[in-house]
N, C-alpha and C positions, 0 to 999 in steps of 0.2 A: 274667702275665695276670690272676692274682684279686687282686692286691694291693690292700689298701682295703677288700677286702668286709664285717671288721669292721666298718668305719665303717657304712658303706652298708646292709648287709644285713637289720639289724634290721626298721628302719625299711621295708625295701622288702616282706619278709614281714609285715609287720604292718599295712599299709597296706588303706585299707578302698578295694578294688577300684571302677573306674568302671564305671558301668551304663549302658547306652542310654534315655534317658526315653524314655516314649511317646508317639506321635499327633504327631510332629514331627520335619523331620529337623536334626540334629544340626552346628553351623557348626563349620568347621574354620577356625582362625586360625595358617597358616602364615609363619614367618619363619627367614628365614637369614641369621646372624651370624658376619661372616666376621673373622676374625681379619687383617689383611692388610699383610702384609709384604713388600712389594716389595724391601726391603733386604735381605731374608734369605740369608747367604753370598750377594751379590750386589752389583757397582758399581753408580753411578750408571746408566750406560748401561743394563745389563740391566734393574736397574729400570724404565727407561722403557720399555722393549722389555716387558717383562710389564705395563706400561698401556696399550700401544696392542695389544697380545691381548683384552686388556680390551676397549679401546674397537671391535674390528673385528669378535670373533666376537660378546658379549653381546646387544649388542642384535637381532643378529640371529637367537641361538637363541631369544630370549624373545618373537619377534615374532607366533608364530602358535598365541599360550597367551593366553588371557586366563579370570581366575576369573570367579565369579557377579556382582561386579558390574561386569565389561568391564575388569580391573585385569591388566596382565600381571605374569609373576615381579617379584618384589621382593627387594631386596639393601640388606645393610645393612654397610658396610663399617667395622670398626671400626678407625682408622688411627693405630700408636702415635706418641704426639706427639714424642715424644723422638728421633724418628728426622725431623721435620720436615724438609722441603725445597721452597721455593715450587714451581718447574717440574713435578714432583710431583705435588704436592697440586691443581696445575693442571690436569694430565692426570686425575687422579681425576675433578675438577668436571668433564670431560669426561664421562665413563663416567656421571656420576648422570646431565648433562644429557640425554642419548641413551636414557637405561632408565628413569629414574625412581626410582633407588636413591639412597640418602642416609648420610653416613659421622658417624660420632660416635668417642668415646675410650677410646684403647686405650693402656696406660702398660705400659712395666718399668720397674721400680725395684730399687735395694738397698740394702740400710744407709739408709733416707731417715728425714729427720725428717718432724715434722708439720708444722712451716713451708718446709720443701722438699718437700714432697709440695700443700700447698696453694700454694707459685708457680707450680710447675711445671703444674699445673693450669689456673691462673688464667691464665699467659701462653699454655700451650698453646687454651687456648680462644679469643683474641685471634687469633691466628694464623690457626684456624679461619672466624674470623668473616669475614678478608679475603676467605675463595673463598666468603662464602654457606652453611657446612657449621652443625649444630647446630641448635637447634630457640629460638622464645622460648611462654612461657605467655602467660596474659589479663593479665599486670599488664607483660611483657614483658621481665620476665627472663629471661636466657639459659639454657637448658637443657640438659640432654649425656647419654646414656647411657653404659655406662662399662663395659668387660672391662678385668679386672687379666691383665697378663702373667706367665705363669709358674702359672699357676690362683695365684696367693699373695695373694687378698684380705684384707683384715685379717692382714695377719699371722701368717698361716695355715700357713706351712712353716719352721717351726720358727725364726723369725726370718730364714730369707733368702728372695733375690727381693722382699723388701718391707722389714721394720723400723718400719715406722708404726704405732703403737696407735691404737686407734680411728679407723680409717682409715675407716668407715662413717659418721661426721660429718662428717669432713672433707668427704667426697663430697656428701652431703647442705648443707653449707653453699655449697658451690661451684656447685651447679644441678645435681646428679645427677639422674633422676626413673627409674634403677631401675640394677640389676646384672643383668650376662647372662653373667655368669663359669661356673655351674653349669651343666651337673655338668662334673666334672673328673677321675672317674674312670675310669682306676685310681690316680689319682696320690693322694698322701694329702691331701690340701690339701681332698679333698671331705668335702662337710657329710653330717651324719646326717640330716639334712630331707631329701628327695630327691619329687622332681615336683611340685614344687608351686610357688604364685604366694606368697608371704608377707614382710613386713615382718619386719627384724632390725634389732633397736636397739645403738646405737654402746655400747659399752664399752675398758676398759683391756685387757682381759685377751683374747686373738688369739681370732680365728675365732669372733666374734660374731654371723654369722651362722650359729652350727651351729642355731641356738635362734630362733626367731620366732610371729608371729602371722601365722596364713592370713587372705591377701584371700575376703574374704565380701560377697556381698549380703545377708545377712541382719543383720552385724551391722559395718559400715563402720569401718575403724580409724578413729581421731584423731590426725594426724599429729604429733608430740610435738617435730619440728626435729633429733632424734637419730636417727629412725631410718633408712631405707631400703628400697628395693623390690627383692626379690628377683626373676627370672626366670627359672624353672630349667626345663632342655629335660631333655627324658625320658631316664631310667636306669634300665635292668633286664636281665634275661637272655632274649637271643634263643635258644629251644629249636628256629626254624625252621633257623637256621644252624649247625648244631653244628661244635665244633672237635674232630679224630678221630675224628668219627662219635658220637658220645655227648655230648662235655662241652657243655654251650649256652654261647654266646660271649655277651661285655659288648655290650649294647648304649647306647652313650652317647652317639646324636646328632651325632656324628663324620663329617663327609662328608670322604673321604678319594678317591686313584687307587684302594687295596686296597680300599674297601669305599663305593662309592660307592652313595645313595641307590636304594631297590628297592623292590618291592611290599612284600615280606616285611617288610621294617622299616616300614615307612610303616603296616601293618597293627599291628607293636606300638606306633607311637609311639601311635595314636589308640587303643587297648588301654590304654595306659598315662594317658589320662585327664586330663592337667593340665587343671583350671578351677577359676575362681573357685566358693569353695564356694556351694551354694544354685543355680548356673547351669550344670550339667552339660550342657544344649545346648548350649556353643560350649566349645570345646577349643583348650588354646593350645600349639600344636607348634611348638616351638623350637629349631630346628637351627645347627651353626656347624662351622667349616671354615676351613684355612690357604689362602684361594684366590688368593693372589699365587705359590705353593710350584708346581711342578711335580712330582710330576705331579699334585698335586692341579687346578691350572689344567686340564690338558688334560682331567679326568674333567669337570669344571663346565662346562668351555665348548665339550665333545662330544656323541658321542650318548648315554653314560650318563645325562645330565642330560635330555638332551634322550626320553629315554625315560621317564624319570622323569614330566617335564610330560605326556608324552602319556598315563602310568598314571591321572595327578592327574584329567585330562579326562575318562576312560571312567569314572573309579570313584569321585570324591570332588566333579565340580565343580558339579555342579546337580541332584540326584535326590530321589527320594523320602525318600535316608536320609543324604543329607548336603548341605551348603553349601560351596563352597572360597572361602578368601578371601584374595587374597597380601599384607603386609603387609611392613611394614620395624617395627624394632624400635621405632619411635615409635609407626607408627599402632597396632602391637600392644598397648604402654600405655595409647593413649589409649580402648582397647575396652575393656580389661581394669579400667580405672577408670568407665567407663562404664555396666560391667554392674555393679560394686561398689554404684555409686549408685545402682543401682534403674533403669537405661536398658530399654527393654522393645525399642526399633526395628532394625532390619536390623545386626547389627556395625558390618560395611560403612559404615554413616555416620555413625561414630564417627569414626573414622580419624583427627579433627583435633580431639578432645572437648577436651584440655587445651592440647598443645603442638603450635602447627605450626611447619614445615621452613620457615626460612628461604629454601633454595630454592623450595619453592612459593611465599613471597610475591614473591617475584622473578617470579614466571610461569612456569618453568622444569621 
């Protein structure tokens, strides 16, 4: 259960605690990063059978949730290329078209070079672009968020599940515009940085992003072509949940069957404070989950979930002391660079500041 806390730990005891500003209330920028496997120990057929769960319960749980600005749940399906399948990826374009979620890239690798890790990339993003999936910027180049399979970003476990150095420019030269691999523990592959938005630049030498520069509105990085956006969803120790009655259990953003989304966590993620530095009023909560897996599927697309949204309603989505805002892991960037630059307006209408969805320009 505590494996990793070396890593972790320091940093999380030493971390300068988030505080409530005052005389305003506080936006919550919610998103969920689904890891999604429909191939998982699973044939074709089953796979498809866990897309149309997909398509038949989601949109219907998310129908009668909408955040502060009229936005229902958002889903960001991150879908690994290497497991590609047109019929598939068809049925996914189904699911966004119905919900309004949107899927970007999700790789395993091992043993890869750097010019097998940059095709494999390149192609898999082509592939993408046939269903509409992926994002383009203002010059309109293509764009992709990006979870490493295995938590093994850079390099990161001891040489397996990846083998690429400097795998953090690769990504950067291919159209990454952030990583949402963090956090990953207990597994060791997690960084010493923990809750936070911050850039890590590309190096030789693995798990280059243990080390970075936090996003700031006060003082804006200078994008340098090597580095990268980190996005790391909250990690700390839940004392509400204890395991034997005493020890407090990992809490890391995990939406699982066993431990599926609750008050109590939902109280530590916004406790635990991720924002751009200088902008403590808006909070960037970043959840992810295997939601192709059963039974994690049946906890997402039941009433766990759906209790969940009804918490979000009474206690975070329009009051004196907060804002709820649903987000996919795009529009979540494009707020999080918005407030970096000094944007002063609603989050909310940021959503599409640098990179829009493809499918949006379709109408979709």
């Amino acid at each position: 259960m505590y494996k990793s806390l070396d890593i972790w730990m320091p940093a999380y005891l030493a971390r300068k605690r988030w505080s409530r500003p005052h005389g305003s209330p506080v936006h919550i920028v919610l998103c969920v990063c689904d890891h999604f496997e429909p191939f998982h120990d699973a044939d074709k057929k089953t796979a498809l059978e866990r897309l149309d769960l997909w398509k038949r319960r989601w949109p219907s749980l998310i129908s009668d949730f909408k955040d502060v600005d009229g936005v229902r749940p958002r889903h960001t399906f991150f879908y690994p290329i290497e497991q590609y399948d047109k019929e598939v990826l068809e049925s996914l374009a189904e699911v966004c078209q119905l919900s309004g979620a949107e899927v970007e890239i999700h790789l395993h690798h091992d043993k890869d070079t750097r010019d097998g890790l940059r095709k494999t990339l390149e192609t898999g993003k082509e592939k993408f672009l046939k269903h509409r999936f992926l994002s383009t910027d203002k010059t309109g180049r293509v764009r992709y968020g990006f979870i490493h399979g295995n938590w093994a970003l850079d390099n990161s476990h001891q040489g397996r599940n990846c083998g690429v150095k400097n795998e953090l420019e690769i990504l950067n030269q291919t159209g990454c515009y952030a990583d949402f691999t963090m956090p990953s523990a207990p597994h060791p592959t997690q960084t010493k940085i923990v809750n936070s938005l911050y850039y890590a630049e590309g190096s030789d030498t693995p798990k280059s992003h243990d080390r970075g520069v936090l996003v700031s509105s006060e003082k804006p990085k200078q994008e340098s072509g090597r580095d990268l956006l980190l996005v790391q969803g909250p990690l700390g120790l839940n004392w509400r949940k204890r395991k034997l009655g005493f020890l407090p259990r990992i809490e890391n953003a995990d939406l699982t069957g066993a431990n599926p989304p609750r008050a109590d966590r939902m109280q530590l993620w916004v406790e635990l404070g991720i924002h751009v530095q200088g902008r403590p009023d808006c909070l960037f909560i970043k959840l992810h989950t295997h939601g192709a897996i059963p039974p994690n599927s049946t906890m997402f697309l039941g009433d766990p979930m759906k209790h969940f949204h009804q918490h979000l309603m009474e206690t975070y989505r329009d009051n004196a002391q907060y804002k709820l805002h649903y987000v996919t892991s795009r529009e979540m960037v494009n707020i999080l660079h918005g407030l970096e630059e000094g944007r002063k307006e609603n989050p909310g209408e940021l959503r599409d500041y640098r990179y829009r969805s493809l499918m949006k320009e379709k109408g979709s």
